[in-house]
C-alpha positions in Angstrom: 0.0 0.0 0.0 1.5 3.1 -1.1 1.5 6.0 2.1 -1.1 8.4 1.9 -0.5 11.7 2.9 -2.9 12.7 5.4 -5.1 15.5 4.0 -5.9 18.8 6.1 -9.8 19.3 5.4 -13.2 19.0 6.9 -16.6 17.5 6.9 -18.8 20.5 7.7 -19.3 23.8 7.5 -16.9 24.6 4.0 -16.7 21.2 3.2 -13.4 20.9 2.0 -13.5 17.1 1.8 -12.3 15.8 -1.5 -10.6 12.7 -2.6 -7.1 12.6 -4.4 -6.8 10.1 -7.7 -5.8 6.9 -5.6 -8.9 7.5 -3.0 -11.2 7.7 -6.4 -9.5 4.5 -7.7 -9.4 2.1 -4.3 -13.2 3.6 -3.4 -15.2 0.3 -2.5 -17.8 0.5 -5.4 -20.8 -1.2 -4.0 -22.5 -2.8 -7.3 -21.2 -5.8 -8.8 -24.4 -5.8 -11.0 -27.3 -4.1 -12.6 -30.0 -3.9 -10.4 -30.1 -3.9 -6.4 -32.1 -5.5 -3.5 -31.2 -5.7 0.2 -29.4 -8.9 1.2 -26.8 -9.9 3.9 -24.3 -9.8 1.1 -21.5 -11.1 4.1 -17.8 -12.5 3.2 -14.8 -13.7 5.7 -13.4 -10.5 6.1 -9.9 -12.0 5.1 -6.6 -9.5 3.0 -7.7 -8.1 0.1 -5.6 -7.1 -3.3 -2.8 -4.6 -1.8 -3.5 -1.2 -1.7 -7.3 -1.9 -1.7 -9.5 -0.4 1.8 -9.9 -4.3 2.0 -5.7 -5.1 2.6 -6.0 -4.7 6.2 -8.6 -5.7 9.3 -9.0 -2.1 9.8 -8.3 0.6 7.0 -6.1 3.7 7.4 -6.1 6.3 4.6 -5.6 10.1 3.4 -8.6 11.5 5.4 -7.6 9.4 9.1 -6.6 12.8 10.9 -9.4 14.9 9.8 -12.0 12.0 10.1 -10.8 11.6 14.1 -10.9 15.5 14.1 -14.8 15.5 12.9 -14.9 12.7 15.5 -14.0 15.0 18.6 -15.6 18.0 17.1 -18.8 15.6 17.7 -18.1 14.5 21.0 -17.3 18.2 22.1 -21.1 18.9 21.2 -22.5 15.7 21.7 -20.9 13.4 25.1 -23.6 11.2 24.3 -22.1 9.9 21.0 -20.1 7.5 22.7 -22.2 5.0 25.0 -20.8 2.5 27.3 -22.8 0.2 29.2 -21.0 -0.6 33.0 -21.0 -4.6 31.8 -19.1 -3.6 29.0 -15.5 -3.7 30.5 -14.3 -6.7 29.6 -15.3 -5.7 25.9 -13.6 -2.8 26.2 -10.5 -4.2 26.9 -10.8 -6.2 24.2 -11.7 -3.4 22.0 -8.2 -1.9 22.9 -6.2 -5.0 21.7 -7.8 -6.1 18.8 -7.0 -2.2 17.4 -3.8 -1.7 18.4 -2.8 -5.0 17.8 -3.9 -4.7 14.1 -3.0 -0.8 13.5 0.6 -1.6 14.6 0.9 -4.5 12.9 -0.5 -3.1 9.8 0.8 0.3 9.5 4.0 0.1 11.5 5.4 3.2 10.2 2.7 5.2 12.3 1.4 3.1 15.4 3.6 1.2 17.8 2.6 -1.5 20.5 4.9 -2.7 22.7 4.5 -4.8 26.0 5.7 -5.9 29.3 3.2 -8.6 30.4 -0.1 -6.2 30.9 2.0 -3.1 30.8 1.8 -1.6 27.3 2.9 1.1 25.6 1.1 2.4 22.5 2.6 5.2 20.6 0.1 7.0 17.9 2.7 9.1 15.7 0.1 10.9 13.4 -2.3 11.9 16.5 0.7 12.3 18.9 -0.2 10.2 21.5 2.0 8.4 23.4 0.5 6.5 26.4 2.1 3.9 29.0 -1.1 2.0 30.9 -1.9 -1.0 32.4 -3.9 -3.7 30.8 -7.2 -4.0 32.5 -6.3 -1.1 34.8 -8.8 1.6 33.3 -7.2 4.1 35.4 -4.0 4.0 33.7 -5.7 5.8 30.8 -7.1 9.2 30.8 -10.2 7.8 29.5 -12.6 4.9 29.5 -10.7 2.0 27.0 -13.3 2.3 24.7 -13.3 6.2 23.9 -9.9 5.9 24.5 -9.3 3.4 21.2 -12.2 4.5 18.9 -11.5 8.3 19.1 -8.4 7.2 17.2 -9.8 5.0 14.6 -12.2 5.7 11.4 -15.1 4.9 11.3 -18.0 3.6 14.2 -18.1 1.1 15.8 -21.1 -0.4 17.7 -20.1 -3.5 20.1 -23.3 -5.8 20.6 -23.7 -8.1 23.8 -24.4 -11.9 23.0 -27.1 -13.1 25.7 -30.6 -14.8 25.1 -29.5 -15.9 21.8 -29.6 -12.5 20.9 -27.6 -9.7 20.2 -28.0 -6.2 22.0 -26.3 -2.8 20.9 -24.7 -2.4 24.2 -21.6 -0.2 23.6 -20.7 2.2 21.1 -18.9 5.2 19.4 -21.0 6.7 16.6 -20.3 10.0 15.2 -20.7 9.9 11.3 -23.9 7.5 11.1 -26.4 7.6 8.3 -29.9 9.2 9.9 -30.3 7.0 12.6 -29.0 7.7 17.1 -27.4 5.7 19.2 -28.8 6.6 21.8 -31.8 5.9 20.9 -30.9 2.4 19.6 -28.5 1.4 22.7 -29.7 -1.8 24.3 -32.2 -2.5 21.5 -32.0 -6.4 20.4 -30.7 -7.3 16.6 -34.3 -7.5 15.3 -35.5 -4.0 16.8 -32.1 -2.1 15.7 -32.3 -3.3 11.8 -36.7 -2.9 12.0 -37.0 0.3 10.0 -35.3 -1.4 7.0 -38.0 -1.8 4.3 -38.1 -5.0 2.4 -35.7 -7.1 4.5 -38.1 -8.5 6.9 -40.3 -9.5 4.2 -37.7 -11.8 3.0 -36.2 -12.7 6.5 -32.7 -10.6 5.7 -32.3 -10.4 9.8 -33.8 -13.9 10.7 -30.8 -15.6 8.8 -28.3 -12.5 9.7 -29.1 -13.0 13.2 -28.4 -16.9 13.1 -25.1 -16.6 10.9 -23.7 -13.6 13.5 -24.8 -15.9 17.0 -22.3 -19.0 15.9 -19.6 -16.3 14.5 -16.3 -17.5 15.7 -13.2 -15.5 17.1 -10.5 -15.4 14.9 -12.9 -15.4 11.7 -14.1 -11.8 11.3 -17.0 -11.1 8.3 -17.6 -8.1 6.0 -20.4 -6.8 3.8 -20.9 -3.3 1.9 -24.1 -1.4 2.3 -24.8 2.4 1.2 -26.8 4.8 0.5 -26.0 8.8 -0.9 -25.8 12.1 1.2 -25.6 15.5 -0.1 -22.6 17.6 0.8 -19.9 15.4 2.3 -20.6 15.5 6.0 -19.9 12.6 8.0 -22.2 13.4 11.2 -26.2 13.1 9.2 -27.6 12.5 12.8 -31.3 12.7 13.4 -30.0 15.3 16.8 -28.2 17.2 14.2 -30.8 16.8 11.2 -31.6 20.6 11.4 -27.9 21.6 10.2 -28.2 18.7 7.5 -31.6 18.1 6.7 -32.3 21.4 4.5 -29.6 19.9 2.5 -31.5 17.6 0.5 -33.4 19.9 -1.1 -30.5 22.3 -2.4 -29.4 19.9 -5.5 -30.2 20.9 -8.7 -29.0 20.0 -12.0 -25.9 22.4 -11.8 -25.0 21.6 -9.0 -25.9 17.5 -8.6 -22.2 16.5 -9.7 -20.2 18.6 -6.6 -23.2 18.2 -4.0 -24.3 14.7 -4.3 -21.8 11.5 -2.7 -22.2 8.1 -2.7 -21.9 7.3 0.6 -20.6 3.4 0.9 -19.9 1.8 4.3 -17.8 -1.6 4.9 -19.1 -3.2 7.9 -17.1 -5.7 9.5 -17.6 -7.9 12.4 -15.4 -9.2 14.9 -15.8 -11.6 17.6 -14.0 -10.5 20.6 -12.4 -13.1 23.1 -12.9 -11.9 26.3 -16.2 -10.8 26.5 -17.7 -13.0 23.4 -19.1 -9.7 22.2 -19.0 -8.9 18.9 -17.1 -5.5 17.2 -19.4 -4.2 14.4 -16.8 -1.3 12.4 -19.2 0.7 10.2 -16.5 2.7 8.2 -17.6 5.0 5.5 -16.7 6.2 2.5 -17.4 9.0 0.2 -17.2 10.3 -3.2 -18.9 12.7 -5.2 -21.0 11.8 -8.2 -17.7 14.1 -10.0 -15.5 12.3 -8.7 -17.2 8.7 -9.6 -17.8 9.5 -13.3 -14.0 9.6 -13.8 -15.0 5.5 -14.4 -17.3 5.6 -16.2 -18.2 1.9 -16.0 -19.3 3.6 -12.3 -21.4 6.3 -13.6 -23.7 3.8 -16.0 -23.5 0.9 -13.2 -25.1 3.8 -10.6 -27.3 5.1 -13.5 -28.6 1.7 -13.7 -29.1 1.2 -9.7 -31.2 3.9 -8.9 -33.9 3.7 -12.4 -34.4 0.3 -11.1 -34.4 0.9 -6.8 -37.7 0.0 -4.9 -39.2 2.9 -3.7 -39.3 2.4 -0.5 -35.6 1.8 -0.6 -35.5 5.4 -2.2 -37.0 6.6 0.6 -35.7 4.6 3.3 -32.7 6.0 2.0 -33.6 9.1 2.4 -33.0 9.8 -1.8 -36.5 10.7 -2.9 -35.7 15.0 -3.0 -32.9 14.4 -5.4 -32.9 10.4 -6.7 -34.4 11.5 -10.5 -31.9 14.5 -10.8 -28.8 12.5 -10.4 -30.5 9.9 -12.9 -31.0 12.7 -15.4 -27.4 13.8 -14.7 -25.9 10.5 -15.4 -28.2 9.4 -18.5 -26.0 11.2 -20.8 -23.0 8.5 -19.5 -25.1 5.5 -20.1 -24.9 3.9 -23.3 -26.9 0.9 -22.2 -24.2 -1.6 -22.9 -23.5 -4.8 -21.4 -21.6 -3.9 -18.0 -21.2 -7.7 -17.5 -20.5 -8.6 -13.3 -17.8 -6.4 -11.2 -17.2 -3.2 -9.8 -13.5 -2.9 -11.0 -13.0 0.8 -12.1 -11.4 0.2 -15.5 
């Protein structure tokens, strides 16, 4: 993987987000075919082709520092964001490990681990941390473990409590979700969390997700993609904060659809933690605008194609409905109709 250069820029207010050439070509294009319907879509979460957000566990690119800036922005506003249930510790701890265990292993030139039986000392260059503690001694850091770990790692991460043969949203650090609150979904089984998704439950999406995720075994993480689009690139579309981002949605127009409008793609991966027999679900997100994305444009007639064809109650659940037929109008001119064949490669 070649080193990014970490980008100075932000997610709100002048929206300088933008994503240099290699961002655009290792983006995790979501649509292998024609057409889309909700599924579980889930794979072993093992290395993927170097370079690629899949090479590592956990990905690291250009935008890490000003995603974790966004991140406590959030948490200054909002404590909230981060929940932590008080039977949570041993998941904590666990949460600790299995990231700095895999950042220092997979980016060495920026994260260090070392350790002395259960004292550890991690060493994050970019953010300039460099903290000595004691494993399983919360004290030793100036913050809870969990906070501690995810306020330095992309993306959120909800950690869900196996009892009942069910699984409970028990834990989590969510700052950059897509329209929906931890807060209010902290505690809530498998079944409730996932209920607002149209279509799924028809066709018993959760039932089987629910059985595959209970028998998940440590050591054998899972992935999936899922996605939907967002206008302006801002990483926090909260329902608390839906007054700043809301009006948003109805501010594209056909000038303007190509630098507002981002496909908004998130690789989910879960991880069964060893301790606590919890299990890690990383919701990391990506974006790119529809400007951006029609520099392949095998991607502009693959998402021309998507959204002609989406359910409408997908369009809405998505929350596309204000602005879905502009960007189809915008990327008819790119579509030639001809045979895409299966794959998302760029080329």
């Amino acid at each position: 993987m070649n080193t990014p250069a970490f980008k100075h820029e932000t997610f709100r207010d002048d929206y300088s987000f933008s994503n240099s050439a290699e961002a655009i070509r290792r983006f995790p294009f979501p649509f292998p075919e024609d057409d889309y319907m909700y599924s579980v879509n889930i794979e072993q979460h093992e290395p993927g082709a170097p370079g690629s957000v899949l090479e590592h566990l956990i990905d690291i690119d250009e935008h890490y520092l000003a995603e974790c800036e966004d991140r406590r922005l959030t948490l200054e506003q909002d404590p909230d964001r981060c929940i932590i249930t008080p039977h949570m510790i041993d998941a904590q701890w666990d949460m600790v490990e299995l990231v700095m265990e895999s950042l220092a292993a997979d980016y060495p030139q920026w994260f260090s681990l070392s350790k002395n039986g259960d004292d550890w000392h991690w060493i994050n260059t970019p953010m300039g941390i460099d903290q000595q503690f004691r494993f399983g001694d919360a004290s030793t850091l100036p913050m809870p473990p969990f906070e501690f770990i995810t306020r330095q790692v992309q993306g959120d991460w909800i950690i869900m409590d196996q009892r009942d043969d069910d699984l409970f949203a028990d834990m989590g650090m969510v700052t950059s979700q897509a329209d929906w609150s931890i807060a209010f979904d902290a505690g809530m089984s498998f079944k409730e969390w996932h209920g607002p998704v149209p279509q799924a439950n028809e066709i018993g999406v959760f039932d089987r997700a629910l059985k595959y995720l209970l028998h998940l075994q440590y050591g054998s993480p899972v992935r999936r993609l899922n996605w939907t689009m967002t206008v302006n690139p801002r990483l926090d579309t909260s329902p608390e904060n839906y007054p700043f981002w809301g009006p948003d949605n109805v501010s594209v127009t056909p000038e303007n659809v190509g630098d507002k409008v981002y496909l908004r793609v998130e690789l989910q991966a879960l991880f069964r933690l060893p301790r606590s027999n919890a299990i890690a679900f990383s919701v990391r997100g990506y974006l790119i605008s529809l400007n951006e994305l029609v520099t392949y444009p095998r991607w502009g007639k693959r998402l021309h194609r998507i959204l002609k064809g989406l359910h409408p109650d997908l369009s809405e659940y998505k929350g596309l409905d204000h602005y879905r037929q502009t960007v189809i109008d915008w990327l008819a001119p790119m579509d030639d109709g001809a045979d895409l064949g299966l794959g998302t490669q760029p080329e």
